[in-house]
C-alpha positions as CSV (number, residue, x, y, z in Angstrom):
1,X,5.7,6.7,6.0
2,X,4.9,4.9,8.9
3,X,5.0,6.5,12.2
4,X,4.1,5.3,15.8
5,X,3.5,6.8,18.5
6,X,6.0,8.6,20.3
7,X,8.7,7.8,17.8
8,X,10.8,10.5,16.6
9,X,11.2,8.7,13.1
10,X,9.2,7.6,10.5
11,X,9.2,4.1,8.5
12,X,9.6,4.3,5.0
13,X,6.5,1.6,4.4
14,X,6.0,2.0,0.4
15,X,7.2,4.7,-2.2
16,X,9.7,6.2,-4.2
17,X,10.7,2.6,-5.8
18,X,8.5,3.5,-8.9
19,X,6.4,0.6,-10.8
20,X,6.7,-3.0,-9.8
21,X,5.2,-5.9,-7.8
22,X,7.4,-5.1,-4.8
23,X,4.7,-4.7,-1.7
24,X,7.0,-1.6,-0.9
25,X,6.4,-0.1,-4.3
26,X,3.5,2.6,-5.0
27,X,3.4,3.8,-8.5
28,X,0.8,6.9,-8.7
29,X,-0.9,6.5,-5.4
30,X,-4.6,7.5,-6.1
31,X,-6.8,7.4,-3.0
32,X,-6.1,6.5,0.6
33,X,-8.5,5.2,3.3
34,X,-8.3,4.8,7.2
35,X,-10.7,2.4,8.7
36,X,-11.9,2.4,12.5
37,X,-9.1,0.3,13.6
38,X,-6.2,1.6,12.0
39,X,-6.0,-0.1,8.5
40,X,-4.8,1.8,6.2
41,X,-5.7,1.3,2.4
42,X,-4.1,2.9,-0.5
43,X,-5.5,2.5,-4.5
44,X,-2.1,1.9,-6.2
45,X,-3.4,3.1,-9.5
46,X,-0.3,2.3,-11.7
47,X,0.5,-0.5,-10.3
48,X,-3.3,-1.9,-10.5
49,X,-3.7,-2.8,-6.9
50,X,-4.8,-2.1,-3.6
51,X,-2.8,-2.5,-0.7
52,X,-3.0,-2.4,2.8
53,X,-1.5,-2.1,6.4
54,X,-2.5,-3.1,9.6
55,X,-1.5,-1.8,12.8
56,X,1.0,-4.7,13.0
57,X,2.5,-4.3,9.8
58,X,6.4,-3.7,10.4
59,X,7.8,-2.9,6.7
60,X,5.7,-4.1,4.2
61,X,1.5,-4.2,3.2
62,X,-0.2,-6.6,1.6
63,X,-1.9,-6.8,-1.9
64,X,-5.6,-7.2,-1.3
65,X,-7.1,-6.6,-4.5
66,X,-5.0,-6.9,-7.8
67,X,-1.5,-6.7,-8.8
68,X,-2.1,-8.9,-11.7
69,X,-1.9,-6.1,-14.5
70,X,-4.2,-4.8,-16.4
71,X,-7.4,-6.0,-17.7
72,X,-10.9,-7.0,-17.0
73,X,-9.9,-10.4,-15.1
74,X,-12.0,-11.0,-11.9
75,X,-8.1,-10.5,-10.2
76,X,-7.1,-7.4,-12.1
């Protein structure tokens, strides 16, 4: 869930769709991290990725390492 300031509703960000390559899907989140400015970064274990959101990201985060399955590939 997303939820800004003042709002009286969350945003369903990512979750609940199960495995996939969907940037709304999380499949066994793992470990979650907060940087100084708001990032948020989430190891998507099962989905062998990890994703982020910024502070301007509406719906949707962003694979930033990843998402290519399995294996010891420098992208997976």
């Amino acid at each position: 869930m997303k939820w800004v300031e003042g709002a009286k509703e969350g945003i369903v960000v990512a979750g609940g769709q199960g495995k996939g390559n969907a940037l709304t899907q999380l499949h066994w989140p793992n470990g979650i991290f907060v940087d100084t400015l708001g990032t948020l970064y989430v190891a998507d274990s099962n989905n062998n990725r990890v994703m982020r959101w910024t502070q301007g990201d509406k719906t949707q985060g962003a694979v930033i390492v990843g998402g290519n399955g399995q294996g010891e590939g420098a992208n997976q």
